[in-house]
N, C-alpha and C positions, 0 to 999 in steps of 0.2 A: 318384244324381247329386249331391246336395246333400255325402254323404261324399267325392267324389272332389273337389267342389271344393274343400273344405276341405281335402283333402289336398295338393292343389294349392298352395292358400296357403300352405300352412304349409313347404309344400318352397320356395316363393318368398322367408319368410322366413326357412328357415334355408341357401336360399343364396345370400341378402345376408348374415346374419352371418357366413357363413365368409369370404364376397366381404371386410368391413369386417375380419375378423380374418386375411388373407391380405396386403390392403394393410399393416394396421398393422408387418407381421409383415417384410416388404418394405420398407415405409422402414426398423425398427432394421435391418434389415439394410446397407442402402444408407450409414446412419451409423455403422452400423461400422468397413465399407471405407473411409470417409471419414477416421474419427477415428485411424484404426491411419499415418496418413500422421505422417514425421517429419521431421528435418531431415535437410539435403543431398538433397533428391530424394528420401528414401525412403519406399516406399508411393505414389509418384506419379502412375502409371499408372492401379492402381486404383482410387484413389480420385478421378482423372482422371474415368472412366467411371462409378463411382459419381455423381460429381456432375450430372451432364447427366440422371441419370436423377432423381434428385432434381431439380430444378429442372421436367424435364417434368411431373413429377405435377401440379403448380400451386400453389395460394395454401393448401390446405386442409392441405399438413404443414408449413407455416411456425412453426403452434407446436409441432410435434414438433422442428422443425429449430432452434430456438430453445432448447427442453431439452437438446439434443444438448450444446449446450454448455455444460455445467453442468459435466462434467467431460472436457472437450477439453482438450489440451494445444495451449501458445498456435499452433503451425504451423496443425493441423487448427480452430482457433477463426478463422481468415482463410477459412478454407474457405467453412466454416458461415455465415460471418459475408456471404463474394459469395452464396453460394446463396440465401440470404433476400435480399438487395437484387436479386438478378437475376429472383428470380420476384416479387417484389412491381413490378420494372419491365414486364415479360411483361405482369403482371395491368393496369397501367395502359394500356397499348398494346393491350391485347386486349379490354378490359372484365371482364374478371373481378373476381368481390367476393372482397375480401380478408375473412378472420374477425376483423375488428377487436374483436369481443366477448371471443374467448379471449386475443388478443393483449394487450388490455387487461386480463386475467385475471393472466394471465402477470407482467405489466409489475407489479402490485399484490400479487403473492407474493413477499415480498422469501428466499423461501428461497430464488431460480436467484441463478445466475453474476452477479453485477453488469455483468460484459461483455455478457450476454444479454440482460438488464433494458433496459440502453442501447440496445441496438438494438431492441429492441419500443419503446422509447419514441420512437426515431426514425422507426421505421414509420407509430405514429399521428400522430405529425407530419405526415409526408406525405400522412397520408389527411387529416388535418384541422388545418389552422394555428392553431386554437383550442385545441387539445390544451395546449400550454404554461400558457395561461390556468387551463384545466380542473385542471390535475395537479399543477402544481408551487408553489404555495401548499402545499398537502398535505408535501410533500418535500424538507422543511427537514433531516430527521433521517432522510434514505434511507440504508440501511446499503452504498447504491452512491458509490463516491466519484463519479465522474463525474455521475451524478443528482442528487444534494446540491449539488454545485456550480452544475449550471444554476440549480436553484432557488437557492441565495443567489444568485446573479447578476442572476436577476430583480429578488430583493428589495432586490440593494445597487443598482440601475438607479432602482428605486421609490423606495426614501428619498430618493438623491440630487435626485430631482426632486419629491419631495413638499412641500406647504408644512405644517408641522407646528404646531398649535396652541398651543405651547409650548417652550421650550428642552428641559425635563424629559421630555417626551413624544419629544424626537427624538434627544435621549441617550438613553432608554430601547429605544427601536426599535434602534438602531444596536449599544447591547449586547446585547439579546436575540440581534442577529443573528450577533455575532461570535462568541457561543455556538454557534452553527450551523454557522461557517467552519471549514476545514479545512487549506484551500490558502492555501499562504504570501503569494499576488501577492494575496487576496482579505481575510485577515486583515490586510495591510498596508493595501489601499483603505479597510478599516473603518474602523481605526486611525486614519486620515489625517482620516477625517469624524470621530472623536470629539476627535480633536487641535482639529477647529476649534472643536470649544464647549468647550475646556479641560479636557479630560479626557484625561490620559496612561494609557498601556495599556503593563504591564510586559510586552513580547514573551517576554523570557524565562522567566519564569514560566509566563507561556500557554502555550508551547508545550512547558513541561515541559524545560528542562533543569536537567542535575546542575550545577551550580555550587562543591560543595564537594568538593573530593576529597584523596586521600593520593596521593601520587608515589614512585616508589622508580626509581634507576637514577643511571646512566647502565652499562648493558650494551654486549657488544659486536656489532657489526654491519658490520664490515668485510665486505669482497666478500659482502654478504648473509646471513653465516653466523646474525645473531639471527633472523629471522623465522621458523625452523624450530627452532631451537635455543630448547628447553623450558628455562626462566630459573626459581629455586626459585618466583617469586612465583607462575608460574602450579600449580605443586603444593597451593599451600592460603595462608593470610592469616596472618598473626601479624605484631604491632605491635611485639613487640618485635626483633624478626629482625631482622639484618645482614649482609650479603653482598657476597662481591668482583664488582666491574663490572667494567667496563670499565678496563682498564689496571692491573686489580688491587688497584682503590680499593675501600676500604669502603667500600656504602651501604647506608642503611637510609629509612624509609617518613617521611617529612615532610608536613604539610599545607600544603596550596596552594586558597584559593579564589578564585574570579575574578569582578571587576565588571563584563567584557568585555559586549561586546553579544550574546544569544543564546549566552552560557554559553561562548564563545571561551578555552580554555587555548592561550597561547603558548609553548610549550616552551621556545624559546631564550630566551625572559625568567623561566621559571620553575626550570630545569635549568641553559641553556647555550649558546651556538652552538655547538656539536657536529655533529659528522660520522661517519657509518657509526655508530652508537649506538642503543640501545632505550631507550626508560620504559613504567614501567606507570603507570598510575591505578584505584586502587582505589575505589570509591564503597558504603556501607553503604543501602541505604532500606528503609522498612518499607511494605508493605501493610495493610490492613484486611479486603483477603481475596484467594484464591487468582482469579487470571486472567492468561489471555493478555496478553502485550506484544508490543512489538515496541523491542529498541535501536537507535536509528537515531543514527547517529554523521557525520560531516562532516569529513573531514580530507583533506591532500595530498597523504600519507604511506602506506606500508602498515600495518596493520592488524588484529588480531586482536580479538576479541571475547568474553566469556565470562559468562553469567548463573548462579550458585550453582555454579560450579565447572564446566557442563558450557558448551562450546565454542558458538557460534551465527551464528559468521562470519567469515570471513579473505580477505582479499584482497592480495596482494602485488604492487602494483605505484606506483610513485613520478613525486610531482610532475604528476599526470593532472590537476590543477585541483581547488578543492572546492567542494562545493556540500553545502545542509544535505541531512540527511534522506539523502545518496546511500550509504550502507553500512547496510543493514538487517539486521540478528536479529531471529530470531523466539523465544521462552519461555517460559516461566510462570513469572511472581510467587507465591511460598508467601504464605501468610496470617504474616503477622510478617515477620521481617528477611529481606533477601536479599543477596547480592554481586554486583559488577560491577565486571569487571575488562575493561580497554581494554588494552591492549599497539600502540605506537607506533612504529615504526623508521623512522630517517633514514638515507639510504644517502650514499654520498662525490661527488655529484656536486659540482661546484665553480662550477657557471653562475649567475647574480647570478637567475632563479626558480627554481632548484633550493633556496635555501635557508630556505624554508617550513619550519616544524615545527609543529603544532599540529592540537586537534580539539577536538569541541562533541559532546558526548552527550546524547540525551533517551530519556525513557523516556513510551513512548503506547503508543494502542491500535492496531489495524490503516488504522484511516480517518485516524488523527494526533491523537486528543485528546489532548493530557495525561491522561497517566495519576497518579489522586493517590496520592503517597508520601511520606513523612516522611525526610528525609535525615537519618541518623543514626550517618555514621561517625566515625567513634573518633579523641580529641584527642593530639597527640603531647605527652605528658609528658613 
């Protein structure tokens, strides 16, 4: 009797393990069908039905449906993203306990998706409005930008209402913190509180832009033909080179740096008011060692891009507005010198804002710090 019972049990526990390895086995499945969805409608359906089924399960695959998105593309990450709010609202309406222990697990492994981070973080929020207080002192230096930012937001809320035992002690807060910012509206609010105790903050600097560069052109770009058309500069660098432009004029590579705010080259005060025409801007920096960038460039104009010679981003379209930071490359930095080249073109429109020419390049990391490098290109002789 005593063998069958044990037999027994032991058949009970091995099938709840298949039971918990059939479920597990079931939801990747279910975020499959979900993730395989793309744009224009496509994969809709199924992952239509995938989702409901997910959601029925309850509160207990929230952190599987959480990793899902670790490597979702962004359509299927809005998926991921209802399905977790709709069973965490189920669970609130029904009584069900949410796993706020893995959830918070999750939320403290900064190796998921920062979009996934964020939404565990918003979860414990909901389950408990003391979560901010709990967490985000911690998360000054979250490798999630959205994360990072609540937390300095806190903390620039706090200074501002703080009474500080000293002048020294509330400049020093307010720099620490500005080491932490990331976001230009948030670096600006710092800025503005160390303005009041006399203390100026080179934005430029901070945020890392090139400021010195070499200019070569004016190329041609009538009905559009520069923005595709390969100009020698993008073939390789040399200072001493001279070349027919536009109209058949010799040019060659001249230094141009700029006082401007936030590292601003005006082209038509540097080159020319010109129309339908390319420039390039070449910039030399050195590293200290091999890592990721990102060039993040700002201009009116369309646009190419290139780090050490290999391409990192192009966009052809003119007079859309600028805004910093809005043209991003992604690259690597070698250990020692590298190149960056911008290529600029003005197309012929003749409207009083069409005639913008200019752009603002910086070199940082993925989250926007400054990234530190030694500008060291070459003087025209």
């Amino acid at each position: 009797m005593t063998r069958i019972m044990l037999h027994c049990g032991a058949c009970g526990l091995l099938w709840a393990l298949c039971a918990t390895i059939g479920s597990g086995q079931d939801v990747a499945s279910l975020l499959i069908r979900i993730k395989a969805v793309g744009k224009e409608g496509v994969g809709n359906v199924e992952a239509s039905k995938a989702w409901k089924e997910l959601v029925a399960k309850g509160p207990g695959v929230m952190p599987d449906v959480l990793a899902g998105m670790d490597d979702a593309n962004p359509v299927a990450v809005n998926w991921l993203r209802a399905a977790v709010e709709a069973i965490q609202d189920k669970a609130a309406q029904t009584g069900q306990k949410i796993p706020a222990e893995k959830i918070d697990a999750f939320l403290k492994d900064t190796r998921h998706n920062g979009r996934a981070r964020r939404l565990a973080y918003e979860c414990l929020v909901r389950l408990d409005p003391k979560t901010p207080d709990r967490l985000l002192p911690k998360m000054l230096d979250d490798p999630s930008s959205e994360i990072r930012r609540d937390a300095v937001a806190v903390k620039l809320k706090d200074g501002k209402d703080s009474k500080f035992d000293s002048t020294d002690t509330q400049k020093k807060y307010f720099h620490d913190l500005l080491n932490h910012a990331r976001d230009r509206d948030q670096v600006n609010a710092i800025s503005a509180e160390l303005k009041k105790l006399k203390v100026e903050i080179d934005l430029t600097t901070h945020f890392g832009f090139v400021t010195r560069w070499l200019l070569i052109g004016p190329f041609d770009n009538v009905k559009g033909v520069g923005f595709h058309n390969a100009y020698p500069p993008e073939k390789g660098f040399d200072l001493k080179s001279e070349f027919l432009g536009k109209a058949d004029a010799q040019v060659r590579w001249k230094e141009h740096a700029t006082e401007k705010p936030l590292g601003m080259i005006d082209l038509n005060e540097a080159v020319g008011k010109l129309k339908g025409a390319v420039v390039y801007a070449y910039a030399a920096v050195a590293s200290e060692s091999e890592r990721a960038v990102e060039l993040r460039a700002g201009s009116n104009n369309a646009v190419r891009m290139w780090l050490n010679g290999k391409e990192v981003y192009f966009r052809e379209e003119y007079h859309h507005g600028m805004e910093m930071d809005q043209h991003v490359g992604k690259g690597v930095l070698k250990k020692g010198r590298n190149e960056i080249l911008i290529k600029v073109c003005q197309n012929e429109q003749t409207d009083s804002w069409a005639q913008l020419w200019s752009f603002q390049l910086r070199v940082c990391d993925a989250l926007g710090a400054a990234t530190p490098v030694t500008n060291m290109t070459e003087k025209v002789k």
